[in-house]
Backbone as numpy.savetxt, mean C-alpha at the origin, in Angstrom:
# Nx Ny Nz CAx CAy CAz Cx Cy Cz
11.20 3.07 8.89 9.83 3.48 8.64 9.22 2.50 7.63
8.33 2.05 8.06 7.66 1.13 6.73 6.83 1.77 5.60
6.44 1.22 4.84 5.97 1.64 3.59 4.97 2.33 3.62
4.07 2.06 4.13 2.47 2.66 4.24 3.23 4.38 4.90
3.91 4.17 5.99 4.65 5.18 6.56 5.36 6.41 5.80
6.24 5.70 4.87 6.95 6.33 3.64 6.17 7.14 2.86
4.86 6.65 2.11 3.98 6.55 1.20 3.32 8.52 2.07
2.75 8.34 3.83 2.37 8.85 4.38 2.94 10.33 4.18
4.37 9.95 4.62 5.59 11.39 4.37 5.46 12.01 3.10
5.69 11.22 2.17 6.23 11.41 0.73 4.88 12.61 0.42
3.40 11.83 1.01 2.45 12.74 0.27 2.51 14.04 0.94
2.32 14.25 2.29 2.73 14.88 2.81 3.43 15.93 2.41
5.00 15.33 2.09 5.60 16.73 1.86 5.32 16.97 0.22
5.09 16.46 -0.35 4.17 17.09 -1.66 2.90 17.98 -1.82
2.26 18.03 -0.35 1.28 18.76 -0.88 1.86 20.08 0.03
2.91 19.68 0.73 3.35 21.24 1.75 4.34 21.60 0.53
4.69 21.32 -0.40 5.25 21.34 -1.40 4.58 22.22 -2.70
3.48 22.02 -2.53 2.91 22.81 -3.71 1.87 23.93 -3.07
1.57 23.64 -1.48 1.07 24.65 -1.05 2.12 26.01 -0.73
3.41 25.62 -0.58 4.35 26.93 -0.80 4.38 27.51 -1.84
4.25 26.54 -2.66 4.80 27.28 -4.25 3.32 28.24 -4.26
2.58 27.75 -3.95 1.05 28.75 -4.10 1.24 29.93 -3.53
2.43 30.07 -2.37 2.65 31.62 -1.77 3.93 32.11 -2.27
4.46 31.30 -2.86 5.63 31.75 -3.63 5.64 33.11 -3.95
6.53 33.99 -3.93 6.69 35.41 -4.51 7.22 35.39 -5.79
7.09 34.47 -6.96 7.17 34.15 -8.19 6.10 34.30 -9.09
6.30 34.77 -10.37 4.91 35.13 -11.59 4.28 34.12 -11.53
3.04 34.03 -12.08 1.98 33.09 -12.08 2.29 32.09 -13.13
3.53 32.29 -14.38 4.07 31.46 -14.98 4.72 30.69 -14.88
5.86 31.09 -14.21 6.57 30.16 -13.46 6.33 29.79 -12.12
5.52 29.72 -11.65 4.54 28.93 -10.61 4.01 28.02 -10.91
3.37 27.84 -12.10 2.43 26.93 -12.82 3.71 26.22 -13.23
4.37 26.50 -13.70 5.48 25.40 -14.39 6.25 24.36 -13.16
6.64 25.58 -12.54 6.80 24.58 -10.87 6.22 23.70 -10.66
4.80 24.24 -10.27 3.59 23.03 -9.43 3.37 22.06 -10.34
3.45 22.18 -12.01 3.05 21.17 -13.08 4.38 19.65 -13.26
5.81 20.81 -12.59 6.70 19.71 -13.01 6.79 19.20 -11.30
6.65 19.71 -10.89 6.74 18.93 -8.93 5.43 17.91 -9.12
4.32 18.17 -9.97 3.17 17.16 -9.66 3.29 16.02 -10.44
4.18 16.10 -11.65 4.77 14.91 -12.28 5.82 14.27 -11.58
6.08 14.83 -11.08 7.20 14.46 -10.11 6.78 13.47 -8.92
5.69 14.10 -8.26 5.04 13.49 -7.29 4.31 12.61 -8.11
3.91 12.64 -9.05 3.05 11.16 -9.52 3.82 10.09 -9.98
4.93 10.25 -10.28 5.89 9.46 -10.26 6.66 8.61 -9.05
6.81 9.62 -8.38 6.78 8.90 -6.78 6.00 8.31 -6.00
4.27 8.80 -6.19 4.02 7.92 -5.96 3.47 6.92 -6.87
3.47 6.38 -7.99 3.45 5.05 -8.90 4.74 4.17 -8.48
5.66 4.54 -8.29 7.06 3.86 -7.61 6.67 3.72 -6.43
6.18 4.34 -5.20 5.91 3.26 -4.06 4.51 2.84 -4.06
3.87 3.01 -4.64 1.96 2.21 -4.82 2.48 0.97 -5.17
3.21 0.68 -6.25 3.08 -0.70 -6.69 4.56 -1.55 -5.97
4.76 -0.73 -4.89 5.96 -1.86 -4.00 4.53 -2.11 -3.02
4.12 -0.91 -2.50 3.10 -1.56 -1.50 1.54 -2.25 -1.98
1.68 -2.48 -2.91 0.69 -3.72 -3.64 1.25 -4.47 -3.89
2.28 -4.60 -3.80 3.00 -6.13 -4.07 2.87 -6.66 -2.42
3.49 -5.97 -1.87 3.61 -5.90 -0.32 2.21 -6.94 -0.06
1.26 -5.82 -0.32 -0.07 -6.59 0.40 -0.51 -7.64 -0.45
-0.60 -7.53 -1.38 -0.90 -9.06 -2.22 0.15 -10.06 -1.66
1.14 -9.96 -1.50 1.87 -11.38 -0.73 1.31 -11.59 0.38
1.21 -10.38 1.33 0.75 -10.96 2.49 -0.69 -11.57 2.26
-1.86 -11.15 1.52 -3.01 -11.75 1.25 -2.53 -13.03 0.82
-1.61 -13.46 -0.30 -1.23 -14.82 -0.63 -0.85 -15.46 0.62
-0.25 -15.17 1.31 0.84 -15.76 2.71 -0.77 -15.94 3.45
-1.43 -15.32 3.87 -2.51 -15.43 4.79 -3.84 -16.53 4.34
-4.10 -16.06 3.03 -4.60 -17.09 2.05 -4.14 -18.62 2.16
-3.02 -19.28 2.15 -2.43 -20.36 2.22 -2.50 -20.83 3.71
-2.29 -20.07 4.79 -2.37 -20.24 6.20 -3.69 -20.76 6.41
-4.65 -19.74 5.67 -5.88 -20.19 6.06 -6.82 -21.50 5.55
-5.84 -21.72 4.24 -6.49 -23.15 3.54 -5.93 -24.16 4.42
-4.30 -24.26 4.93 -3.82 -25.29 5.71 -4.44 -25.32 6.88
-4.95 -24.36 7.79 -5.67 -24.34 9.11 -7.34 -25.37 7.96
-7.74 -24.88 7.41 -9.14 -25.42 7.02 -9.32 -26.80 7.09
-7.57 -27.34 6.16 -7.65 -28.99 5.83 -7.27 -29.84 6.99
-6.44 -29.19 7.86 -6.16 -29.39 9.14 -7.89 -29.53 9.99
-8.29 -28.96 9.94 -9.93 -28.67 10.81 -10.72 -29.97 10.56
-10.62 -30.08 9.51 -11.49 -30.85 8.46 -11.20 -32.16 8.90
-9.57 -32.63 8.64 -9.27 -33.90 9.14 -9.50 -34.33 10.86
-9.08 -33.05 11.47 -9.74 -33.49 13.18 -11.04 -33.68 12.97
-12.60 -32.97 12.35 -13.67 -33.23 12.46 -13.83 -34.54 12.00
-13.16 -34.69 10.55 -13.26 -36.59 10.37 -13.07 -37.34 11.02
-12.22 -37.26 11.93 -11.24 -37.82 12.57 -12.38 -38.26 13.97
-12.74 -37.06 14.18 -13.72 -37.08 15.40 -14.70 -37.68 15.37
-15.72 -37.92 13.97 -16.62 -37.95 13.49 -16.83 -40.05 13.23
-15.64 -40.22 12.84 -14.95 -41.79 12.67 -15.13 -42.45 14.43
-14.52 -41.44 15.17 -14.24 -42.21 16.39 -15.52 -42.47 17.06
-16.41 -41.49 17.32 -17.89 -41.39 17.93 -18.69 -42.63 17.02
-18.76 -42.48 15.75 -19.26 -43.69 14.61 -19.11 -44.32 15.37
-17.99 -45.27 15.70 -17.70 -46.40 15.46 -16.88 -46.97 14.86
């Protein structure tokens, strides 16, 4: 499963996660303590996969970024290139 995928589940079962505890047959005290330490919990999980999948996409923006400067200088030299021959 890839990341965006992971990221998808994880929230997922966090919020079917705290929507049980909301029907829980438990006091309203320890309910709140539940949902308060499961939501630190979940914000922790997700700060641990947010910043794998921002790394993720910033490389690929770098990786795509570089592709697209070498296609540019590449372009550039055929138009010179073209531009020389028609000249003269």
């Amino acid at each position: 499963m890839n990341r965006i995928g992971s990221m998808s589940f994880l929230c997922g079962m966090a919020a079917g996660a705290c929507i049980g505890l909301l029907y829980a047959p438990r006091s309203g005290v320890r309910t709140r303590r539940r949902l308060v330490r499961n939501a630190k919990q979940a914000q922790r999980m997700f700060e641990k996969y947010s910043d794998g999948i921002r790394d993720e996409l910033s490389g690929r923006f770098d990786r795509g970024r570089e592709k697209l400067e070498r296609s540019a200088d590449k372009w550039s030299r055929v138009l010179e290139t073209g531009r020389r021959v028609f000249q003269g």
